[in-house]
C-alpha positions in Angstrom: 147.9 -27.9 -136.6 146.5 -25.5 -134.2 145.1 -22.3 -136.5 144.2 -19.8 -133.5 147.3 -20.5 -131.9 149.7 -20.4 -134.8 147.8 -16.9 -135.4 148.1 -15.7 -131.6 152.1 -16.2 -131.7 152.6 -16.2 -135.4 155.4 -18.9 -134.8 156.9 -21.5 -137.2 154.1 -24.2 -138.2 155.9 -26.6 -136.8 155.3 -25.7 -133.0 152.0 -25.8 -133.4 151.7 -29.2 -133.8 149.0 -30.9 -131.9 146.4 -33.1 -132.1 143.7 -34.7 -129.9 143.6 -37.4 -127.3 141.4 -40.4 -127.0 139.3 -38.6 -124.4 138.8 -35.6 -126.5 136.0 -33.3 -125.4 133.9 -32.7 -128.2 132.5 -29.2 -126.4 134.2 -28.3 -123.2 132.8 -25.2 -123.3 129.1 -25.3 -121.9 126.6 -23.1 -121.9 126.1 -20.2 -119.2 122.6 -19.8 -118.2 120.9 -18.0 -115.5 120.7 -19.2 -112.2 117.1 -18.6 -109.7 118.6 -14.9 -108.6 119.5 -14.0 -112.6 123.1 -14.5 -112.0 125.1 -15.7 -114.8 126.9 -19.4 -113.8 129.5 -20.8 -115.9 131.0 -24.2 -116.4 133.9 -24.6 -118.4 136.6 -27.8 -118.3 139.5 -27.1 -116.5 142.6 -26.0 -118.5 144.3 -28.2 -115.8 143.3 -31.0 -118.1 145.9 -29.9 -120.7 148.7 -31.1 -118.1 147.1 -34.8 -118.7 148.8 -35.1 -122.1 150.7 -37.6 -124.1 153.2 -37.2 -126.6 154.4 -39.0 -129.1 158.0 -37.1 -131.0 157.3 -33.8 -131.2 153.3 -34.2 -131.4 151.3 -33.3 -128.4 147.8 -35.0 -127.5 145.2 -32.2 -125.8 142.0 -33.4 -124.5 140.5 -30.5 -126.9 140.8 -28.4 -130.0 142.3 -25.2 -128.7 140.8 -23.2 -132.1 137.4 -24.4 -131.1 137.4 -23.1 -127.7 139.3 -19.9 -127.9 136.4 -19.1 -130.6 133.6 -20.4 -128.4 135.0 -17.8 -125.9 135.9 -15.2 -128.0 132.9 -15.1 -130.2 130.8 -15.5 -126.9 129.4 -18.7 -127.8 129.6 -19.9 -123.9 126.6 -17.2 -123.3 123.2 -19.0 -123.9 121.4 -16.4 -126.1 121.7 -12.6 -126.0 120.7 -11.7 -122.9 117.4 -9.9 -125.0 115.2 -12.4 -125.3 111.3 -13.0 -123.9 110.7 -10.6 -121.1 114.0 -9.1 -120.8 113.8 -7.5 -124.5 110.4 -6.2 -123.6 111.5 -3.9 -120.7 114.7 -2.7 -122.9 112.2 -1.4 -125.2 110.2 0.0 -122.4 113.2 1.5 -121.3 114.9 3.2 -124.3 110.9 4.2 -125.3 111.0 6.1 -122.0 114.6 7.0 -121.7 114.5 10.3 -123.6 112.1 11.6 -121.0 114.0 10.5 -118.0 115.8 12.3 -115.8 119.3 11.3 -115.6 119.2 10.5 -112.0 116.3 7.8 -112.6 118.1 6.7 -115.4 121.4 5.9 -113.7 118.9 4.1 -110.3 117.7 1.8 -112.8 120.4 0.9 -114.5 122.4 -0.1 -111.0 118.9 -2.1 -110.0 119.4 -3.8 -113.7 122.7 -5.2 -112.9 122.7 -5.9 -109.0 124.9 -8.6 -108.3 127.1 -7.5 -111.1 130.2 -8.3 -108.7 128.9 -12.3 -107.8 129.5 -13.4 -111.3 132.2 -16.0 -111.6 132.8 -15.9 -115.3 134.3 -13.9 -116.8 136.6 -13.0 -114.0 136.4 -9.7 -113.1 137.9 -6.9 -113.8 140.0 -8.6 -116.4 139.4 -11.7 -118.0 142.5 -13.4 -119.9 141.4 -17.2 -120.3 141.9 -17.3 -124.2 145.5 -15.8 -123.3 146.3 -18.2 -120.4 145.0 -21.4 -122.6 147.8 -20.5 -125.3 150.3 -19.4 -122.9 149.1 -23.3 -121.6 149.6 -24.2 -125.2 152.9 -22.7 -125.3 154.3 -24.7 -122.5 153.2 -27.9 -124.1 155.4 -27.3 -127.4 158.0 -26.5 -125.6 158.3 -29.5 -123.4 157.1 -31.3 -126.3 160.3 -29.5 -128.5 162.8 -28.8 -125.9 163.9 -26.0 -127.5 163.3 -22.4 -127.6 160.5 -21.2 -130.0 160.5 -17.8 -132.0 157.7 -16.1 -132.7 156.3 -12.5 -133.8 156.5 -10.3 -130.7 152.7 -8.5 -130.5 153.8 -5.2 -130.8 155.6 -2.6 -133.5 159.2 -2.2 -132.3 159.4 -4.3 -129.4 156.6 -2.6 -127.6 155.7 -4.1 -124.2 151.7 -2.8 -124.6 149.5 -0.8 -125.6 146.9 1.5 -124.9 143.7 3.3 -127.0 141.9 6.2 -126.0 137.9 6.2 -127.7 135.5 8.7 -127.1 131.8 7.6 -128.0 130.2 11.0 -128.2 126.6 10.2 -127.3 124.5 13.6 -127.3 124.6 17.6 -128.5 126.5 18.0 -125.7 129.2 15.7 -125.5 129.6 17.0 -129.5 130.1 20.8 -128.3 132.8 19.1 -125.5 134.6 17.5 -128.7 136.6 20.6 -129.2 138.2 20.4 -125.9 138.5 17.0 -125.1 140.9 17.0 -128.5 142.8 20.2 -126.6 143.1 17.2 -123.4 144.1 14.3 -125.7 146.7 16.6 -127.1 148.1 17.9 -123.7 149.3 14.1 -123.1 150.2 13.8 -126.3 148.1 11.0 -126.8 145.2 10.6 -129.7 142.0 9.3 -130.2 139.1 8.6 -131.7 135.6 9.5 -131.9 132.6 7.5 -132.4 129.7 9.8 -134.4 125.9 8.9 -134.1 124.7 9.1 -137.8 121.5 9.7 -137.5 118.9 10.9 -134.8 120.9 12.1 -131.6 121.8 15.1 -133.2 123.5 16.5 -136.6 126.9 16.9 -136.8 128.5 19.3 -139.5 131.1 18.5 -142.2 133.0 21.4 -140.3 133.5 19.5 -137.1 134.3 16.3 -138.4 137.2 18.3 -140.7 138.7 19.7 -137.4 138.7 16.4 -136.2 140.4 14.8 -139.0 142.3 18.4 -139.8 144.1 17.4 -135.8 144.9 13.8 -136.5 141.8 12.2 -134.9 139.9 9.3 -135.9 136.5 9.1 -136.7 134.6 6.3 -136.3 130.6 5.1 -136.9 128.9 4.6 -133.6 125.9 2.8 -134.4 122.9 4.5 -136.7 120.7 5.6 -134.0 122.1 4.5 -131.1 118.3 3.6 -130.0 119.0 0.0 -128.5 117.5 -1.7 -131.6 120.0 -2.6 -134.1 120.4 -6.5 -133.7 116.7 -6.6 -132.5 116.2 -8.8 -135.7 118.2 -9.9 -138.8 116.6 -8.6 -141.8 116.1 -5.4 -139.9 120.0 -5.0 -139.1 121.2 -5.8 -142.4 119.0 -3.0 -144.0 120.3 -0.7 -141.3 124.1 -2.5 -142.0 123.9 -0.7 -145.3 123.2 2.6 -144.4 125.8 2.2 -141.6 128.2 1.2 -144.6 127.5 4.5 -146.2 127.9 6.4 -143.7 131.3 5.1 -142.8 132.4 5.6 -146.8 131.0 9.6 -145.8 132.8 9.9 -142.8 136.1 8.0 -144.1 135.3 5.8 -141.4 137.5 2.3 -140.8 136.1 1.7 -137.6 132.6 1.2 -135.4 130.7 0.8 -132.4 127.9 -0.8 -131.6 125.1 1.7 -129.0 125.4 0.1 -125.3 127.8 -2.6 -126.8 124.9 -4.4 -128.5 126.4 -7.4 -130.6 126.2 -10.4 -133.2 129.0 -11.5 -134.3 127.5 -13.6 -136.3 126.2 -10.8 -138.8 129.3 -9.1 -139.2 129.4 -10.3 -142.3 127.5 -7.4 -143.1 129.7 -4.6 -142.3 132.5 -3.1 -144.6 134.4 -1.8 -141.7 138.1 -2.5 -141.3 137.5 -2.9 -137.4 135.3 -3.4 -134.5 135.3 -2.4 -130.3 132.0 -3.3 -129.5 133.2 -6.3 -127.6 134.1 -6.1 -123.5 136.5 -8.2 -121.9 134.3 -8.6 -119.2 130.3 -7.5 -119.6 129.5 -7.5 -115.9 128.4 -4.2 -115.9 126.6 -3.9 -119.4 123.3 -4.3 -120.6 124.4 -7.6 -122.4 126.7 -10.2 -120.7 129.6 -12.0 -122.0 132.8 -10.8 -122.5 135.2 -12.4 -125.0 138.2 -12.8 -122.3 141.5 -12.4 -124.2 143.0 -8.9 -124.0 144.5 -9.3 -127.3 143.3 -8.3 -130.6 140.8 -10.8 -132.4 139.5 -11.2 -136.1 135.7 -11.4 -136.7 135.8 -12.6 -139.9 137.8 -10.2 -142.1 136.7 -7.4 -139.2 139.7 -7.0 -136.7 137.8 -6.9 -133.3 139.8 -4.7 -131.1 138.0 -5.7 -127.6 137.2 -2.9 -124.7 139.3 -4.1 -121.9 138.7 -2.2 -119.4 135.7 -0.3 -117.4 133.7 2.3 -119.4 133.9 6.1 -117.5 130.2 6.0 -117.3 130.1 2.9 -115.4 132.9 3.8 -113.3 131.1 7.5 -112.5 127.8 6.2 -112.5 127.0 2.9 -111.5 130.3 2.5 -109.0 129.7 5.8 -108.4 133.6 6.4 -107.5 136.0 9.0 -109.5 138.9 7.1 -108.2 140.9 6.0 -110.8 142.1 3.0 -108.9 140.1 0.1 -110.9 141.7 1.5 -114.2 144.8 1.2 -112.6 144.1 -2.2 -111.5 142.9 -3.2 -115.0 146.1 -1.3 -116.3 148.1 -3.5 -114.2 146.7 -7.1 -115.1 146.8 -6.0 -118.8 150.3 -5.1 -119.0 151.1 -8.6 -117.0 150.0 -9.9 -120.6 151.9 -7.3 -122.7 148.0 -7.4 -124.1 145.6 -3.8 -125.3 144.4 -1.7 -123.2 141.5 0.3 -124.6 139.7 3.0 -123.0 136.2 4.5 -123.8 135.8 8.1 -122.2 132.4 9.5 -123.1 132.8 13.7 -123.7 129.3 13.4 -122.4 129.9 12.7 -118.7 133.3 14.8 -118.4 130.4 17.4 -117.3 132.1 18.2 -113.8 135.4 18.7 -112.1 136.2 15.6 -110.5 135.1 13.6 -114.1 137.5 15.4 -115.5 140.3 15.2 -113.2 140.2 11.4 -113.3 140.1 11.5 -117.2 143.3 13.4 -116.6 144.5 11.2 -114.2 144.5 8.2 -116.2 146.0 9.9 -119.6 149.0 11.2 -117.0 149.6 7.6 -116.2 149.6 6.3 -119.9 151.9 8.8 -120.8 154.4 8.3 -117.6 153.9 3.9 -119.1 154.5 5.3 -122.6 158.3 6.9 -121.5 158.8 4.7 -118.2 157.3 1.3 -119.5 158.1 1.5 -123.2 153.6 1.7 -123.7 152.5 2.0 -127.3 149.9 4.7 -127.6 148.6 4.7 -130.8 145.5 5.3 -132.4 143.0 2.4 -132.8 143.3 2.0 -136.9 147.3 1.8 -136.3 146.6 -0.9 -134.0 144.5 -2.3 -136.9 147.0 -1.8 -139.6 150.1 -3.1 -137.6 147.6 -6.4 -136.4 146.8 -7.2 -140.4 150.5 -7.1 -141.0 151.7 -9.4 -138.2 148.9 -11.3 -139.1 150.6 -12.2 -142.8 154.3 -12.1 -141.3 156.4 -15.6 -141.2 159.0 -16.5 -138.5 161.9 -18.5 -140.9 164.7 -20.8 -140.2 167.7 -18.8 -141.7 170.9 -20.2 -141.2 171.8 -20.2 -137.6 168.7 -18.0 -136.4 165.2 -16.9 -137.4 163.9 -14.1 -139.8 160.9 -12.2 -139.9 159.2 -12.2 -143.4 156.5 -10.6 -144.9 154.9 -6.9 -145.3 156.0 -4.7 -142.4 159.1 -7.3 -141.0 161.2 -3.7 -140.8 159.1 -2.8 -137.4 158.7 -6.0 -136.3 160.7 -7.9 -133.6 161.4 -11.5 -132.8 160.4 -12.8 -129.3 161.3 -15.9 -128.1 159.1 -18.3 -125.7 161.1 -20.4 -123.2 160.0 -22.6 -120.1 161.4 -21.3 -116.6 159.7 -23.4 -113.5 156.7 -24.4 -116.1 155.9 -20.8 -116.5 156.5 -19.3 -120.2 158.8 -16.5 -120.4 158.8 -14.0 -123.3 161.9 -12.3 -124.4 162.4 -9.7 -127.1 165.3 -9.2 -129.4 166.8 -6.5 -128.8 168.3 -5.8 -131.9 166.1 -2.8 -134.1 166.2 -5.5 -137.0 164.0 -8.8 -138.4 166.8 -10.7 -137.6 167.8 -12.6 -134.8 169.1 -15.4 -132.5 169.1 -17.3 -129.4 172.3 -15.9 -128.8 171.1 -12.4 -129.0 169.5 -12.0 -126.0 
């Protein structure tokens, strides 16, 4: 049985029943390493090879385990180190040493010279990466030819929604903290909420009174790092002494959440965080100071940490380094997404909303999540709903009961049944449309 598939779909055991083929690939996923101009190269078995398959009843062969490579992916494993080793870490700490006293426009030059050729990376694919999503939906197809049935399963979303979108706001300096105030005002003026990511320590102080409005208004707050200095996975024994303060100060804040500074990561030392969830993990890294990108668009757990991955382009890249205010690339990202009824998450910094046009494209995008919200039937909730509802489904059951299928478990009452079928060899999804746990093939 397929684990990270059954926990993808949350369909009945038996549909996830495959095993492996006599020319099984031990490790299809290969490392990525640099190539002579420092662009990242990736080789990675075709998926196509899942079409060579052989069945015997209802079990299907694959040439691979699909667990092990949907976690290679989404835990990064394809990326060959951290991107801050030898040489490279040396001019980061250069760099963050120097940053406080550089201007901003030297600051923003050096970080589009860093990441030139940012747009000839293959892998992941850019702007939106879905390859752990396409392999199951791959997956999918095989169980049903291998069932020839229909198969139920736990629709993603509460109530039958078709997406959904987050709004985060990492505030980064003094003056993104004073902005705080009236980016909530914003937020509210769409109707839409979000959270903010706090600095502990170092950047500046932030008073009890501020983070009361923010909670007083129905905002999140979350921990953004400790110092947001560039250093916190530097080294282990280092990290998991700063992991505890972090832990503290998330008990102090009532925090369920975090972010790592410049989306720094380890998944591996998770383990050390009491946080409920994560979103220090990109889609697609192309334009970050570390590569990688865990390409699913979906909600994944690290551990017992729910990562909640950013899927689309930060504003400060977008301003900065594509130097464009258009909103069309969100757009684009919004529409590849929702393609994959998958999470869209946003991170809009109150720091670079400093001008006009900044903030007419932060008002652009929140007036076309709120026309998907009423048009397209878009979730909009904040990012420890998402968290909640994703631990429930995660415990829910899909049941044989009598002549349909029934939701079970913590939650069922806002949960809907989907149903995967096989049209042309392409999966189709199709919600019940009853407001019940309860359903069907005849329902829809």
């Amino acid at each position: 049985m397929e684990q990270a598939f059954l926990d993808y779909y949350r369909c009945p055991d038996q549909f996830a029943d495959f095993g492996l083929s006599n020319d099984f690939h031990a490790n299809p996923i290969c490392d990525v390493s640099s190539g002579t101009n420092g662009q990242v190269e990736m080789s990675l078995c075709s998926l196509d090879e899942m079409s060579v398959l052989s069945f015997e009843g209802a079990t299907c062969s694959l040439p691979f385990n699909l667990s092990e490579v949907a976690d290679s992916l989404r835990f990064e494993r394809y990326v060959n180190g951290t991107g801050k080793t030898g040489w490279k870490r040396l001019v980061r700490q250069a760099y963050y040493f120097l940053r406080p006293a550089l201007p901003v426009p030297i600051r923003r030059h050096l970080q589009r010279v860093s990441l030139k050729g940012w747009d000839t990376t293959p892998f992941p694919q850019w702007p939106v990466d879905r390859t752990v999503d396409r392999m199951f939906e791959t997956g999918m197809a095989i169980s049903l030819r291998a069932h020839q049935c229909i198969i139920p399963f736990v629709w993603f979303w509460p109530e039958g929604k078709a997406g959904c979108a987050i709004m985060t706001h990492d505030v980064e300096t003094a003056s993104g903290l004073d902005f705080v105030g009236e980016l909530m005002d914003i937020d509210d003026s769409f109707g839409i909420k979000s959270s903010f990511q706090i600095i502990p320590e170092s950047r500046y102080r932030t008073g009890e009174d501020v983070l009361a409005t923010i909670r007083r208004r129905g905002f999140e707050i979350n921990v953004h790092d400790l110092k947001h200095d560039g250093h916190l996975f530097d080294e282990q024994t280092q990290f998991r002494e700063q992991a505890v303060r972090i832990n503290q100060y998330a008990a102090k804040f009532g925090s369920r959440g975090f972010r790592s500074g410049i989306l720094y990561r380890r998944l591996d030392w998770y383990d050390a965080f009491e946080f409920s969830y994560d979103m220090s993990v990109h889609n697609v890294g192309h334009l970050d100071t570390q590569p990688g990108g865990c390409c699913t668009v979906m909600p994944f757990f690290v551990g017992n940490i729910l990562e909640l991955p950013l899927t689309t382009v930060q504003d400060y890249s977008l301003f900065n380094i594509l130097r464009t205010y258009s909103t069309d690339l969100w757009q684009q990202q919004i529409d590849l997404i929702s393609q994959g009824h998958g999470l869209m998450s946003f991170n809009v910094h109150p720091d670079y909303l400093d001008n006009t046009r900044a903030k007419n494209s932060y008002k652009d995008l929140l007036h076309t999540l709120a026309t998907l919200r009423s048009t397209a039937d878009l979730w909009t909730p904040l990012p420890g709903e998402v968290d909640a509802w994703w631990r429930q489904r995660s415990e829910m059951q899909v049941t044989a009961d009598g002549s349909g299928w029934r939701i079970q478990g913590p939650g069922a009452e806002r949960a809907r049944l989907a149903f995967a079928t096989l049209v042309d060899d392409t999966v189709r999804y199709s919600v019940a449309p009853a407001a019940c746990c309860y359903a069907s093939e005849a329902s829809l």
